[in-house]
C-alpha positions in Angstrom: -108.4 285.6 -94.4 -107.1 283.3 -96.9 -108.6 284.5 -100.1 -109.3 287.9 -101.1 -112.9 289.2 -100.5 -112.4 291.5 -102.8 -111.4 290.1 -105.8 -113.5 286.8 -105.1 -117.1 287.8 -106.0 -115.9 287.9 -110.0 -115.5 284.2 -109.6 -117.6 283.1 -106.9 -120.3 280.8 -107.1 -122.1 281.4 -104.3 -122.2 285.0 -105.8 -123.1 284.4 -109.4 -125.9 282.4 -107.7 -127.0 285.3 -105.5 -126.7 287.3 -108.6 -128.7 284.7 -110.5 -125.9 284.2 -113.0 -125.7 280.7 -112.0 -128.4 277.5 -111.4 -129.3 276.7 -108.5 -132.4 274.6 -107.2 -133.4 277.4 -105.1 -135.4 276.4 -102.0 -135.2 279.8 -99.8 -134.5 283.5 -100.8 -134.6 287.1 -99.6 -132.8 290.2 -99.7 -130.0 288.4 -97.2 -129.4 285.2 -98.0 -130.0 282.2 -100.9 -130.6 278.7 -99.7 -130.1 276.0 -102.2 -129.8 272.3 -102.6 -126.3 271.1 -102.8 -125.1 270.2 -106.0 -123.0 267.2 -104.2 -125.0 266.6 -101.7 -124.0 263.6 -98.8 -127.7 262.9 -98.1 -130.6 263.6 -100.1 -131.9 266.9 -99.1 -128.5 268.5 -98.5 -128.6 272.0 -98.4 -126.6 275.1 -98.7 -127.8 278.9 -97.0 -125.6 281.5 -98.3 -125.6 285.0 -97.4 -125.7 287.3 -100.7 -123.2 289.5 -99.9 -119.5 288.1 -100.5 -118.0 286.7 -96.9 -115.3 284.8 -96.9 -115.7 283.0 -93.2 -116.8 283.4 -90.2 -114.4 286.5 -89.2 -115.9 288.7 -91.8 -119.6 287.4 -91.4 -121.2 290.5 -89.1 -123.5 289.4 -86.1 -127.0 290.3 -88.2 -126.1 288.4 -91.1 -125.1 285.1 -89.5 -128.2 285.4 -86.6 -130.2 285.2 -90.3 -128.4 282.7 -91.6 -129.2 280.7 -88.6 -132.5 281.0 -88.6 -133.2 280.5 -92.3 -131.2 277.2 -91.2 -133.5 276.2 -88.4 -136.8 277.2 -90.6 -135.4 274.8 -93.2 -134.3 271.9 -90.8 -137.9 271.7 -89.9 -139.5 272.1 -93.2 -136.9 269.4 -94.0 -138.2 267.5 -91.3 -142.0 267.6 -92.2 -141.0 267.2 -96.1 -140.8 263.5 -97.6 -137.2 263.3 -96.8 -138.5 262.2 -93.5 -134.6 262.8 -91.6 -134.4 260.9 -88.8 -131.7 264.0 -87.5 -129.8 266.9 -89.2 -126.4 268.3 -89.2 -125.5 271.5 -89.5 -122.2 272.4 -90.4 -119.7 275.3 -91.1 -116.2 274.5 -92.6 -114.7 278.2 -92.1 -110.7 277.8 -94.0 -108.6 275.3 -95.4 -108.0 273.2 -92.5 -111.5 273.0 -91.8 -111.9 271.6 -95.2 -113.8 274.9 -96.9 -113.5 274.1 -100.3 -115.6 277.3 -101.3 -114.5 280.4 -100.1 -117.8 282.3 -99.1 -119.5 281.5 -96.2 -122.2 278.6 -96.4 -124.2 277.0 -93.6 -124.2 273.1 -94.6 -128.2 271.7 -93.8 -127.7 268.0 -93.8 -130.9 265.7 -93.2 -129.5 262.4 -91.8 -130.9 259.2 -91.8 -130.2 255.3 -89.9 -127.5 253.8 -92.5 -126.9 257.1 -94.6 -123.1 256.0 -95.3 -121.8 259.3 -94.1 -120.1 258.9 -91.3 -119.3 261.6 -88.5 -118.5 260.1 -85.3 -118.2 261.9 -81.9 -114.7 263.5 -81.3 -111.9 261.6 -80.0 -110.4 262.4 -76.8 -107.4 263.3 -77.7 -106.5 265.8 -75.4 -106.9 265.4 -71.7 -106.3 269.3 -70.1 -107.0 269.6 -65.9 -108.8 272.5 -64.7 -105.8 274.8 -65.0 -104.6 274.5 -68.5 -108.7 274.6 -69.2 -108.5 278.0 -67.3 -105.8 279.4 -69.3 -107.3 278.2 -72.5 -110.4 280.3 -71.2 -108.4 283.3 -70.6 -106.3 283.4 -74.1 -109.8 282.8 -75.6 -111.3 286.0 -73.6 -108.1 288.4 -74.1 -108.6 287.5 -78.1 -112.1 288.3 -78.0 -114.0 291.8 -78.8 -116.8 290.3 -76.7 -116.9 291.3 -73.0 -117.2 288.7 -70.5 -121.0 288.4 -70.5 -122.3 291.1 -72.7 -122.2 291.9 -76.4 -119.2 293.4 -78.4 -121.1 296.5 -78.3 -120.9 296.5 -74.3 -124.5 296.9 -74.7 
């Protein structure tokens, strides 16, 4: 975790906003999460959905919280959609640490209408790396051994 989940709330944003100690154009709210417009957004009708409790990034977001998140996310995407923003797509968009370019350290899900021209940019991933079966395998297997999900099932082993 590179910042302190406990000492962050005092100075959050995200948190004084779920506290409603900050503004916020406020589009979505309940007793889990806060969905806002972005205050610099990169299309108009960029928004934020924040869960209320203070989560750094994705390793300290539990299963419940970010299923919500991601549905509040989908809900708005269409209401976005069927609005007078008209999108003609949407990103969604995590940025979980520093080298992911999180500039905010609480966990936000990024709603991003797009549109033909917009001037924002994201272009498909370069190919960079070209791995054969085998090293693909043993990627799969480090990623398995590192995980507290069984093969197939839920962390619970339910």
């Amino acid at each position: 975790m590179t910042q302190s989940a406990a000492a962050a709330p005092q100075e959050c944003i995200f948190c004084a906003i779920a506290r409603y100690e900050a503004e916020a154009s406020t589009v979505y709210e309940d007793e889990t999460v806060v969905a806002f417009m972005d205050r610099y957004p990169v299309t108009p009708g960029h928004l934020l959905v924040v869960p209320r409790r203070h989560v750094v990034g994705l390793e300290d977001l539990d299963g419940v919280t970010g299923g919500h998140v991601w549905a509040v996310a989908q809900d708005l995407a269409r209401a976005l959609r069927r609005s007078s923003f008209r999108p003609g797509g949407m990103n969604l968009n995590v940025c979980d640490g520093e080298a992911a370019f999180q500039t905010v350290f609480h966990f936000h899900l990024h709603v991003m209408p797009r549109y033909t021209g917009d001037g924002w940019p994201v272009e498909s991933l370069p190919k960079t790396l070209d791995r054969d079966r085998q090293r693909l395998d043993s990627d799969a297997h480090e990623v398995k051994a590192a995980s507290a999900r069984p093969a197939g099932g839920h962390p619970s082993g339910a």
